[in-house]
C-alpha positions in Angstrom: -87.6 -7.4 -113.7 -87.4 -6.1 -110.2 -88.6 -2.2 -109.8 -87.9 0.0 -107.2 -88.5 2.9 -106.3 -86.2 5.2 -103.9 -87.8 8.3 -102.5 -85.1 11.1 -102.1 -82.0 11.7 -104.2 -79.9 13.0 -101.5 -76.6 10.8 -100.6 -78.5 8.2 -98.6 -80.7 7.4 -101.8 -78.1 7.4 -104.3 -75.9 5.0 -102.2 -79.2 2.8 -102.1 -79.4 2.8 -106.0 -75.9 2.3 -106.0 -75.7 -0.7 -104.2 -79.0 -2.3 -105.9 -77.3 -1.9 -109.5 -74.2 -3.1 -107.8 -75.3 -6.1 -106.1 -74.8 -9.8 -108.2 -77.3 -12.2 -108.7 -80.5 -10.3 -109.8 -81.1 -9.7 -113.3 -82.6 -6.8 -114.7 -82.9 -4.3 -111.6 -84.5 -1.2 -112.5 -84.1 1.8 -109.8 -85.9 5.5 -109.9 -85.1 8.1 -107.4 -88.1 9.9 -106.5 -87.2 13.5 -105.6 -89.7 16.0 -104.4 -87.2 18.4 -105.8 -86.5 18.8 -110.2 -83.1 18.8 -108.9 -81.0 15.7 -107.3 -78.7 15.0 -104.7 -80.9 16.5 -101.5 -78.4 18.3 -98.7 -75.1 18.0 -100.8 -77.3 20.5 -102.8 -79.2 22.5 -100.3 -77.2 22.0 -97.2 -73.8 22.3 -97.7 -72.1 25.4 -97.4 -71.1 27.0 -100.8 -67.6 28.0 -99.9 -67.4 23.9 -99.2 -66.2 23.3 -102.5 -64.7 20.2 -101.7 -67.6 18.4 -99.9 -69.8 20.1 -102.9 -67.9 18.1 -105.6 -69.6 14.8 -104.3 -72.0 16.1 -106.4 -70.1 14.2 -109.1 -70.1 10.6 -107.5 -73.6 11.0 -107.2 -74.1 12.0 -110.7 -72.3 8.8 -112.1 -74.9 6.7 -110.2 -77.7 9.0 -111.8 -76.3 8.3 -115.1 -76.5 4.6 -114.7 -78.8 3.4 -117.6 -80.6 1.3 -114.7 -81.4 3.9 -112.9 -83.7 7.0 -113.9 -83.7 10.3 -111.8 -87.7 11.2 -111.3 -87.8 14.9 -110.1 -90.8 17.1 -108.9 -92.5 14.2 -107.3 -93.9 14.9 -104.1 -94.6 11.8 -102.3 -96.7 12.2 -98.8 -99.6 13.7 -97.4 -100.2 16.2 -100.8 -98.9 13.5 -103.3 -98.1 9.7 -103.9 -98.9 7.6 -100.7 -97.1 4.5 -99.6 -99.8 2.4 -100.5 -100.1 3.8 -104.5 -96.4 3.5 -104.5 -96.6 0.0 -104.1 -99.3 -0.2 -106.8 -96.4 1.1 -109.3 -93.5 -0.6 -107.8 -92.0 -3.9 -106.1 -90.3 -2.1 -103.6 -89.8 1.2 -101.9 -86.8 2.7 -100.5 -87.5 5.7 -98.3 -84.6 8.0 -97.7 -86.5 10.8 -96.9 -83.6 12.3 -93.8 -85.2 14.5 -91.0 -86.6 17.1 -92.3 -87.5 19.5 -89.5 -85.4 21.5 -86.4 -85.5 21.0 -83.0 -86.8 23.9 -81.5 -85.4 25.5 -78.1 -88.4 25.6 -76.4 -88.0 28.8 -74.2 -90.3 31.9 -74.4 -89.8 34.4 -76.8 -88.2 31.9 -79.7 -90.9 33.0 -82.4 -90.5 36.9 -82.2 -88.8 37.7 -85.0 -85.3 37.8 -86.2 -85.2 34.1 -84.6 -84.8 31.8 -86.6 -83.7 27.9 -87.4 -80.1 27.5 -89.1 -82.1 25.0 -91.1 -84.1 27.9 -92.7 -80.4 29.8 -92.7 -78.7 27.2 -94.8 -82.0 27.1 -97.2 -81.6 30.8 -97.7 -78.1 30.8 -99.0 -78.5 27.5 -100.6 -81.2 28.5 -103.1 -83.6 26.5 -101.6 -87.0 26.7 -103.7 -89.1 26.6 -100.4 -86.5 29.5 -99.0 -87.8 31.7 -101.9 -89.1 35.2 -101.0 -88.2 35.1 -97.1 -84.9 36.9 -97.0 -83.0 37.6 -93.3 -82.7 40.9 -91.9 -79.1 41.6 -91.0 -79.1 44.9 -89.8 -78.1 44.4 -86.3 -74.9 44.7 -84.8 -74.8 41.2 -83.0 -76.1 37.7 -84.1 -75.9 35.2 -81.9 -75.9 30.9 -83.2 -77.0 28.4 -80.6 -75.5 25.4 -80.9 -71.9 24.0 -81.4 -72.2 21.1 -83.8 -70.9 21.9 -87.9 -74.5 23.5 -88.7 -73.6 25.8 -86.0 -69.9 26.8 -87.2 -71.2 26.9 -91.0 -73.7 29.9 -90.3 -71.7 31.5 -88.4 -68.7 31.4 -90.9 -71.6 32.0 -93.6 -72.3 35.6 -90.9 -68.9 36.5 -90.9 -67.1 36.0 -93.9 -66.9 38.4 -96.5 -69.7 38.7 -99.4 -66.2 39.2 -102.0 -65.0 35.6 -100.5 -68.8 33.8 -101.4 -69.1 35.8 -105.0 -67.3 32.7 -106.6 -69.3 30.1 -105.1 -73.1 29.3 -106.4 -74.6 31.5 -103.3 -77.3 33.1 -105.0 -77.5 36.6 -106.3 -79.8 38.1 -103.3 -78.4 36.4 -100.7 -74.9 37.6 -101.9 -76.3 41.0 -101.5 -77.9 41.0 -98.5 -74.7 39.2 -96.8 -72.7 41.9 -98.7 -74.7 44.8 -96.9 -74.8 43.1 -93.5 -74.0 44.9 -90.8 -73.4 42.3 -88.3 -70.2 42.2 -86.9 -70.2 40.2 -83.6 -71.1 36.3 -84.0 -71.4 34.3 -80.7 -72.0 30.9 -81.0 -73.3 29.4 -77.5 -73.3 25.5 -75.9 -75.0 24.8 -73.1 -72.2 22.3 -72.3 -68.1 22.2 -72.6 -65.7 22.3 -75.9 -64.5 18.4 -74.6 -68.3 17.6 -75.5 -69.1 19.6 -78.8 -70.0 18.1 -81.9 -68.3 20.3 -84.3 -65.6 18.5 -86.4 -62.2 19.8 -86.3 -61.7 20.4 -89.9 -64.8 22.6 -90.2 -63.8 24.2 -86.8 -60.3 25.6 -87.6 -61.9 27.4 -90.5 -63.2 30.1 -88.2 -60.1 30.5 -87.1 -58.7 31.1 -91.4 -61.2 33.7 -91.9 -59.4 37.2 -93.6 -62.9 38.7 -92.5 -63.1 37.8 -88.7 -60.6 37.2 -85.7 -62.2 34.2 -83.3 -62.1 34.6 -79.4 -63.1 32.3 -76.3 -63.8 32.9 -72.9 -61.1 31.1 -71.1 -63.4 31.2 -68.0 -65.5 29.3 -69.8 -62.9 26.5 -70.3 -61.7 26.5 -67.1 -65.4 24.8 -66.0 -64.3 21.9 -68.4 -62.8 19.1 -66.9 -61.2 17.8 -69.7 -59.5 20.9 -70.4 -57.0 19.9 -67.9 -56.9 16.2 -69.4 -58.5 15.6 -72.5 -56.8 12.0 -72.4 -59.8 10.1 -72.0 -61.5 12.4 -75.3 -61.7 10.8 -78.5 -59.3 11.9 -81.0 -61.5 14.4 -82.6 -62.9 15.8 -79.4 -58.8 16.5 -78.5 -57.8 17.9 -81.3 -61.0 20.9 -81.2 -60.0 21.6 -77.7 -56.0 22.3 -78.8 -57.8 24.8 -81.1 -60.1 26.0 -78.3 -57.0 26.6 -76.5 -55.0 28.4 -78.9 -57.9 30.6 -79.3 -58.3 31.5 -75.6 -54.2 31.7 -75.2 -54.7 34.6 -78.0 -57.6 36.3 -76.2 -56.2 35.6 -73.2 -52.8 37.9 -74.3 -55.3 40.5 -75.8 -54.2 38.9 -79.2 -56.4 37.5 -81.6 -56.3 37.1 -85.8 -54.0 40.0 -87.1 -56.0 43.1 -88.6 -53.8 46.0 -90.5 -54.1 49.2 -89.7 -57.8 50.6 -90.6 -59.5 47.9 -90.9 -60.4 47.1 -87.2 -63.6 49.0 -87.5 -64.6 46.5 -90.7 -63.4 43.2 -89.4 -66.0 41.1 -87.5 -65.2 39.1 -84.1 -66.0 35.6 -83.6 -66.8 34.7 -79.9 -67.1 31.0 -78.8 -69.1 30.8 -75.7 -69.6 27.1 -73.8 -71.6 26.5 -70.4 -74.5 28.4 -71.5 -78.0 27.3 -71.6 -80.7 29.6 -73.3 -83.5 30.2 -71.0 -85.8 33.2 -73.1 -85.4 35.6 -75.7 -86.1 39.0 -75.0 -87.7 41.3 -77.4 -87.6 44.9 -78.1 -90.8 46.3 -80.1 -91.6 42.6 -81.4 -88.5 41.7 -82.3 -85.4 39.8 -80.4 -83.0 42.2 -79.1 -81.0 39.4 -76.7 -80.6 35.9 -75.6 -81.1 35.3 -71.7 -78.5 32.5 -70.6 -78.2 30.2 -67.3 -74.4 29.8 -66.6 -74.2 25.9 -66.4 -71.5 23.7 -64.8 -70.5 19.6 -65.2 -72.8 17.6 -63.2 -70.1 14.8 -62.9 -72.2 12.7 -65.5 -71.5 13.8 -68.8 -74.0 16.8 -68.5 -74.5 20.0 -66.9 -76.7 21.1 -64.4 -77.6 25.2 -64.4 -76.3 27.7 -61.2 -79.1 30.0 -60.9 -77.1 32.8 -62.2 -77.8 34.6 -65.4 -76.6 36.9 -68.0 -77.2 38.0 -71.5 -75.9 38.7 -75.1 -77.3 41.1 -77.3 -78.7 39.6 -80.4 -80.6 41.2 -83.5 -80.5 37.9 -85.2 -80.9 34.3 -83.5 -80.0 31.1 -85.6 -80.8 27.8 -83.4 -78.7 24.8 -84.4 -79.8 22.2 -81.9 -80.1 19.5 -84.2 -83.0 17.8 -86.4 -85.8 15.8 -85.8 -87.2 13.1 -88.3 -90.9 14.0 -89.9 -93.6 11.4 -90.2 -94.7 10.4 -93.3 -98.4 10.3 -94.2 -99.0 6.1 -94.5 -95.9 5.0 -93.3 -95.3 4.1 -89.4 -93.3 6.2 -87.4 -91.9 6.6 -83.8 -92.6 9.7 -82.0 -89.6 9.5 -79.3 -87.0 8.4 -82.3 -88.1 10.3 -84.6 -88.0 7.3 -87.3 -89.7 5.0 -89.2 -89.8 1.4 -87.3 -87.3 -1.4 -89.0 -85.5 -4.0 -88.5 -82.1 -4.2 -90.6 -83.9 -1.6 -92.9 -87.5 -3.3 -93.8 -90.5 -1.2 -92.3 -92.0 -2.8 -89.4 -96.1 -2.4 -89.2 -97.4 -4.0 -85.5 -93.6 -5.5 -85.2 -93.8 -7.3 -88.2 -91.9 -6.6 -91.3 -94.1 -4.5 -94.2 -93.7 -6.8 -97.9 -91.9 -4.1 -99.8 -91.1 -1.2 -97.5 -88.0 -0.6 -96.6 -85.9 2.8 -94.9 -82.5 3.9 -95.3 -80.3 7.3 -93.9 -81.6 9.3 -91.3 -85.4 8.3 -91.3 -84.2 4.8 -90.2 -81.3 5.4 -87.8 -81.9 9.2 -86.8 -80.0 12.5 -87.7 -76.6 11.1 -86.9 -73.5 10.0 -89.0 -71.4 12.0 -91.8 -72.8 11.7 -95.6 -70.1 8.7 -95.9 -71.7 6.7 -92.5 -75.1 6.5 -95.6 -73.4 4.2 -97.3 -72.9 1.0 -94.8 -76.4 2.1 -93.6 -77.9 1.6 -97.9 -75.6 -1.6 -98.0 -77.6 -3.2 -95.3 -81.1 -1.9 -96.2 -80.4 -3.0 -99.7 -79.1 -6.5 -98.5 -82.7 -7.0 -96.7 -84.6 -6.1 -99.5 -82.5 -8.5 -101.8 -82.9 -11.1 -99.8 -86.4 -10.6 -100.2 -86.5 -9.9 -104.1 -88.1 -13.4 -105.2 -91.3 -12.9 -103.7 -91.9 -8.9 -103.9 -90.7 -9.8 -108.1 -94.3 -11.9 -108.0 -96.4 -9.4 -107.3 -97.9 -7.5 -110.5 -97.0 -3.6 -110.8 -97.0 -1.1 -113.5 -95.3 -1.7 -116.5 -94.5 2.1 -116.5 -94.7 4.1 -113.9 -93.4 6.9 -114.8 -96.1 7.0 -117.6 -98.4 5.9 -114.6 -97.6 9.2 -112.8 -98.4 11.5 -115.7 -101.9 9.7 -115.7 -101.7 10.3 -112.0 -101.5 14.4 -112.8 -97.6 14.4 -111.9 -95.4 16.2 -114.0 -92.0 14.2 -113.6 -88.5 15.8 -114.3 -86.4 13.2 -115.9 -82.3 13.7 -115.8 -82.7 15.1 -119.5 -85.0 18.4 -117.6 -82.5 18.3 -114.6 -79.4 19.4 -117.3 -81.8 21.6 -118.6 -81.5 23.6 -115.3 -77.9 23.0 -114.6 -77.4 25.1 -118.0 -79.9 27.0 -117.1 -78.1 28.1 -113.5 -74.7 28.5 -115.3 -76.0 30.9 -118.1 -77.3 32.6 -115.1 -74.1 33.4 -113.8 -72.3 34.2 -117.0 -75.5 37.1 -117.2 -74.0 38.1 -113.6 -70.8 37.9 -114.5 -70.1 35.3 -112.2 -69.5 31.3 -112.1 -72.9 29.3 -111.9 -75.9 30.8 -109.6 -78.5 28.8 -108.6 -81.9 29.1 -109.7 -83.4 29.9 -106.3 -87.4 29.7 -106.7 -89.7 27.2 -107.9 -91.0 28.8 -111.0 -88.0 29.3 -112.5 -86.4 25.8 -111.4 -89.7 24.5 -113.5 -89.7 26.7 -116.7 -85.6 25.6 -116.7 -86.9 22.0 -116.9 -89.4 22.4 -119.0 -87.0 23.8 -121.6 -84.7 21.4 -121.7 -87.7 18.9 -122.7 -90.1 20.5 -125.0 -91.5 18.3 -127.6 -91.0 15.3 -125.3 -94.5 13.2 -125.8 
């Protein structure tokens, strides 16, 4: 029997399971997913938006892998600096997949970013997603004007998170204090900022016409700031994508341009929100006002004939209360394993771990810790296929080596207190007696304790 181990249940994982169950020609494959988390399927969980319903019920396709009696889910497992290194892992298993994404932001890197009421998206999307480490820190949104930097899908999710109505997220799993806090918000201008064009933004056009379907907000753009685009004149040369988000760019700035906008009836203009796309802005310092940020300082940039921008020496700024940057992510080293600095990844080649240039017996990467933060959840699943065909090709020789005949009983001894699938259930009914109590459709359990006592209940008198 060949074991391995995959560390992270997120989409990138699973897909590795997948295609190592999947794959013909080696007998008696057994797979666990290692999760730091009692609860599976990483950012499809914890990073996608709950009014996403659609991309949410992925959730499904992952779960049929889950179920697979050759794979077992192995929750609660931290593996890293305060847990299982690389090297014990390889004591319990032939092989070790490590899907572990990028876990950290980039940061802007101007004065003023750590006064408070600036924050990452990443902590943002943690917030309203329930995330156990988001327990207990709560956003202030008692300003008038928040201000997102960035213009990729993070970006437009936060912002569309800022403006739309708490009645419109009481369906969706959002849980019970974030609901409130977004319910008593009293921001009502969003302005999310790029430092370079619409033609070059990373947003996806699906995701961006939302802002634009929002009962609770009416979306505006500059249409000076288009003008500085070159490809606004002639987006021919644009791939597909990039076209089609400047149509609705334009549509947008046609409507602001006429003074129009998204209709608001009579008496509501004073509770609607606004939406303001800015481009050609690059953040230079946040300003404060008794500790906290009170507005971003900008440098007007233009097209430096390139593909970039360069700044103009001129200046201005926005007033912000709250600042969400959403410049992207950055991979996280891993205690034991090998990583790249500049990257941001863990050395391969076609997915096995490289240590001095040479391949590592039994290490292998897959998803963002082995190509960087780039792709869609679906580009995961070539990147598994190929990671898994290395290690498969390898599987005669790592199946020699001795390992435990069960780990999972082999992490108990080790002080670990595993969540199998059987505690993971245990918490989905858990979360969806929640929301009956609220009278409401499943809530996330959002803190640790509770995510733990959930498990635990579903597996009492388990030896």
């Amino acid at each position: 029997m060949l074991r391995v181990a995959v560390v992270g249940s997120g989409p990138s994982g699973v897909y590795t399971a997948q295609s190592l169950v999947q794959q013909s020609g080696v007998p008696g494959v057994r797979v666990d997913v290692l999760d730091r988390l009692p609860c599976p399927y990483g950012l499809v969980r914890y990073g996608v938006a709950p009014d996403h319903e659609k991309i949410k019920s992925l959730q499904q396709n992952l779960r049929a892998v889950l179920e697979d009696e050759r794979v077992g889910f192995v929750g609660n497992v931290e593996v890293g600096e305060r847990g299982l290194t690389p090297e014990r892992l390889l004591e319990l298993y032939h092989a070790v997949v490590y899907c572990v994404g990028a876990a950290r932001d980039r940061r802007l890197g101007v004065p003023g970013e750590d006064l408070a009421g600036s924050h990452s998206a990443t902590d943002f999307v943690s917030w309203y997603s329930a995330h156990p480490d988001a327990a207990g820190n709560g956003f202030r949104l008692d300003g008038r004007s928040a201000v997102v930097i960035g213009v990729g899908n993070v970006a437009v999710d936060v912002t569309r998170i800022l403006a739309r109505g708490a009645d419109e997220l009481r369906p969706t799993d959002v849980p019970e204090d974030a609901l409130a806090a977004l319910a008593a918000s009293r921001v009502r201008e969003v302005h999310m900022v790029g430092r370079r064009g619409p033609g070059q933004a990373k947003f996806t056009t699906k995701e961006l016409r939302e802002l634009g379907g929002l009962g609770s907000a009416r979306v505006s753009v500059d249409p000076a700031d288009l003008a500085l685009d070159p490809s606004f004149a002639d987006s021919s040369a644009l791939p597909a994508v990039n076209r089609r988000n400047l149509e609705v760019v334009r549509g947008w700035a046609e409507g602001a341009a006429q003074g129009a906008g998204a209709a608001v009836r009579d008496g509501e203009a004073e509770a609607a929100r606004s939406i303001r796309l800015r481009f050609f802005l690059r953040p230079v310092e946040l300003l404060g006002e008794g500790g906290r940020v009170a507005a971003v300082r900008f440098e007007r940039t233009e097209p430096d004939g390139a593909g970039g921008v360069r700044g103009t020496g001129r200046y201005e700024e926005i007033e912000a209360q709250l600042v969400l940057r959403a410049v992207g992510y950055q991979g996280v080293a891993l205690p034991g394993l090998p990583f790249d600095q500049a990257r941001g990844t863990v050395p391969n080649e076609a997915g096995r771990v490289l240590r001095d240039g040479a391949p590592s017996p039994g290490e292998y990467v897959a998803g963002w810790i082995k190509r960087g933060p780039t792709g869609v959840i679906g580009t995961n699943r070539p990147c598994a296929k190929e990671t898994v065909t290395s290690l498969l090709a390898d599987a005669a020789e790592l199946a020699r080596r001795p390992v435990a005949a069960d780990p999972i009983g082999a992490l108990r001894d080790l002080g670990h207190e595993p969540v199998a699938w059987r505690g993971w259930l245990s918490i989905e009914r858990a979360e969806s007696d929640l929301g009956r109590s609220l009278g409401r459709g499943r809530v996330k359990i959002p803190d640790w304790p509770g995510l733990r006592a959930a498990a635990r209940e579903g597996t009492a008198g388990e030896g």
